[in-house]
VEXTOR-411162 format. One record per residue (C-alpha): z, y, x. Coordinates in steps of 0.2 Angstrom, whole numbers. Layout:
N
Z / Y / X;
...
//
This chain:
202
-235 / -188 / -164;
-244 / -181 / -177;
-258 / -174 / -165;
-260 / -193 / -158;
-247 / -195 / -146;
-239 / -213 / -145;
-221 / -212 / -145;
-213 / -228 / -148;
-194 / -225 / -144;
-188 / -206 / -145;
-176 / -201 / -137;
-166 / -184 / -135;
-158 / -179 / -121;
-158 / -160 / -118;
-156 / -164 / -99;
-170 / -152 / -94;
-164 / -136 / -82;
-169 / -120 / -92;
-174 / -131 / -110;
-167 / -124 / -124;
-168 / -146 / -130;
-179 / -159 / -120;
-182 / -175 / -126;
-195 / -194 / -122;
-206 / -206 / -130;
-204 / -218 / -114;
-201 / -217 / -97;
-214 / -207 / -92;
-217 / -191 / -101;
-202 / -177 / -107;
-206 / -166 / -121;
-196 / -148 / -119;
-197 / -131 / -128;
-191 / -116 / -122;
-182 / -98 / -128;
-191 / -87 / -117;
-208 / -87 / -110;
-200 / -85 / -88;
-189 / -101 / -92;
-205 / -112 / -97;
-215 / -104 / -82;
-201 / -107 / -70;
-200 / -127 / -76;
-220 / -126 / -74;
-218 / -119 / -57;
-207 / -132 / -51;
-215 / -146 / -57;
-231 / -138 / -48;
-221 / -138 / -32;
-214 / -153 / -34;
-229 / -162 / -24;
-232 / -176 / -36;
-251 / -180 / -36;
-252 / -186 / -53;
-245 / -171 / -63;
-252 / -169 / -80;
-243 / -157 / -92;
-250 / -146 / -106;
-240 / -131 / -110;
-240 / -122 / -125;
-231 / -104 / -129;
-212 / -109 / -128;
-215 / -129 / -123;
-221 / -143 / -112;
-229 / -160 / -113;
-225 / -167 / -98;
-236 / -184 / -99;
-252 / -193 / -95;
-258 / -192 / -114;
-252 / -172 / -115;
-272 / -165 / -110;
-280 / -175 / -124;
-267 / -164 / -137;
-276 / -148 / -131;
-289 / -148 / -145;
-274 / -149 / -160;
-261 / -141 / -150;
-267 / -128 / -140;
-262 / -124 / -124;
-266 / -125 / -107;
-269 / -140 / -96;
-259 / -139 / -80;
-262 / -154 / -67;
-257 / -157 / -48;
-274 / -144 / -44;
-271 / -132 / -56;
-269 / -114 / -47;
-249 / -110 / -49;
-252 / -97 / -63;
-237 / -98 / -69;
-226 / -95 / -51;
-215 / -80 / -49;
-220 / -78 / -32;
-238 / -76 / -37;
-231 / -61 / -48;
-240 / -44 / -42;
-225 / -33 / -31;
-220 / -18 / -37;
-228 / -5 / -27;
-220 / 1 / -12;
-211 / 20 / -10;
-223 / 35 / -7;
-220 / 52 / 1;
-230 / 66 / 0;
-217 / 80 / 7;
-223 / 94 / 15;
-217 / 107 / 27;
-211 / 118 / 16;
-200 / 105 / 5;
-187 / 106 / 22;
-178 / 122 / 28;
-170 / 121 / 44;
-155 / 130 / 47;
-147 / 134 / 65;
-131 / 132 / 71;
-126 / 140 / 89;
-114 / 128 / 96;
-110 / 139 / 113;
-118 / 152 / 122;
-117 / 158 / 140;
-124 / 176 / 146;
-129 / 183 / 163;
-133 / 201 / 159;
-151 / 205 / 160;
-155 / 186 / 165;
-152 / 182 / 146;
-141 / 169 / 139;
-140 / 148 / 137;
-139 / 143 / 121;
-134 / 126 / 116;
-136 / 124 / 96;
-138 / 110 / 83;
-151 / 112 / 70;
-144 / 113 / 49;
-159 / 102 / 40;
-160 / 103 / 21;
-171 / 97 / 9;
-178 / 109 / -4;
-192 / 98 / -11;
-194 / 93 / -29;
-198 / 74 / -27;
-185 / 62 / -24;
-181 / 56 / -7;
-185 / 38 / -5;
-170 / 26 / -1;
-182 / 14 / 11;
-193 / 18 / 23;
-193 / 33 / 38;
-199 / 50 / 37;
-203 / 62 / 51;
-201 / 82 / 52;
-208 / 90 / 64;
-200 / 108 / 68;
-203 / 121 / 81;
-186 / 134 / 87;
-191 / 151 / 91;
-181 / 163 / 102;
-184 / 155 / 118;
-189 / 164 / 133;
-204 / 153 / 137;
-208 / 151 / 118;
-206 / 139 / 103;
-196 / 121 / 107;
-203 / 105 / 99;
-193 / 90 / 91;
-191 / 80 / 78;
-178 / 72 / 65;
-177 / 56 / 54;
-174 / 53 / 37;
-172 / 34 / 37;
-167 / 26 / 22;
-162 / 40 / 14;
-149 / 46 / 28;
-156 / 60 / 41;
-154 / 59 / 59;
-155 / 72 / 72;
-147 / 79 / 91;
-130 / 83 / 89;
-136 / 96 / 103;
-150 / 106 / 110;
-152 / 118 / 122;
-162 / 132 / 126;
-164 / 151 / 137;
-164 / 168 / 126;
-168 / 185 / 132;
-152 / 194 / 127;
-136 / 189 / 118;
-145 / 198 / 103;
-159 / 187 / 101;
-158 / 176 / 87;
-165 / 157 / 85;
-174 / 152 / 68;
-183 / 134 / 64;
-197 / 130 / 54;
-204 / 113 / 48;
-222 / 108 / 56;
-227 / 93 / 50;
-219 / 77 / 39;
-224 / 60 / 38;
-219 / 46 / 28;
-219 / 26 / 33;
-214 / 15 / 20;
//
């Protein structure tokens, strides 16, 4: 009142959502302060979205003038003027995200074990092997919980050279065959893996 606003009946009646106290000077403006700056900017954001095409408020710090007169107080009060084409500065949803999970793993983070599952000889015409790879991660960075990653690995031993394939890590749980199969020279001959490539998609 003392900046020039006109209040000819006051009223208190703290019936604001997220006002710390709320009060009137007539049927159409509501004064409110606030203990935290998210509670005023969630009131603001409300009203914003509220659709009313004659909105006129001026917000200060940890309050709101919520009238037509409120813009005129700007040059004693402070604030800023916020009206029905003001760009909703104050909504939550125009609040930057938080980046999104990154992986850089490398081949050499993952070390892949092998586990024959059964094996059947037939003298010199070598051996069927069916095995289950034994995936573990040796990396220093921390395994995302969202998003899938790819290893690439290649099994030696085979008669006719290295097998392919790939497992998961999705959402921080791994995924892979329970069984794979493949010809080796002799029941000697051993199987190892190695990890080819990784990629990460968020």
């Amino acid at each position: 009142m003392a900046a020039g606003y006109p209040c000819p009946s006051w009223g208190e009646t703290n019936s604001i959502n997220k006002a710390s106290e709320s009060g009137i000077c007539s049927d159409s403006d509501v004064f409110s302060t606030y203990t935290s700056e998210a509670n005023r900017d969630e009131v603001v954001d409300t009203l914003q979205s509220g659709g009313l095409s004659e909105l006129s408020l001026l917000v200060g710090p940890n309050w709101i003038i919520n009238g037509k007169g409120a813009p005129a107080l700007q040059p004693r009060l402070g604030g800023t003027v916020v009206n029905s084409d003001t760009p909703r500065v104050y909504a939550s949803s125009d609040t930057p995200a938080p980046p999104a999970a990154t992986f850089e793993g490398k081949a050499a983070d993952f070390q892949i074990g092998i586990k024959i599952l059964r094996k059947k000889c037939f003298g010199s015409a070598g051996c069927n092997v069916t095995y289950r790879i034994d995936p573990k991660y040796v990396g220093l960075a921390d395994i995302p919980d969202t998003g899938t990653i790819e290893v690439t690995y290649a099994v030696k031993g085979f008669e006719d050279g290295e097998a392919v394939n790939t497992f998961t890590i999705e959402d921080g749980q791994a995924s892979f065959d329970s069984e794979e199969r493949g010809t080796v020279p002799s029941s000697g001959t051993k199987l190892s893996a190695r990890a080819t490539d990784v990629s990460y998609t968020p």
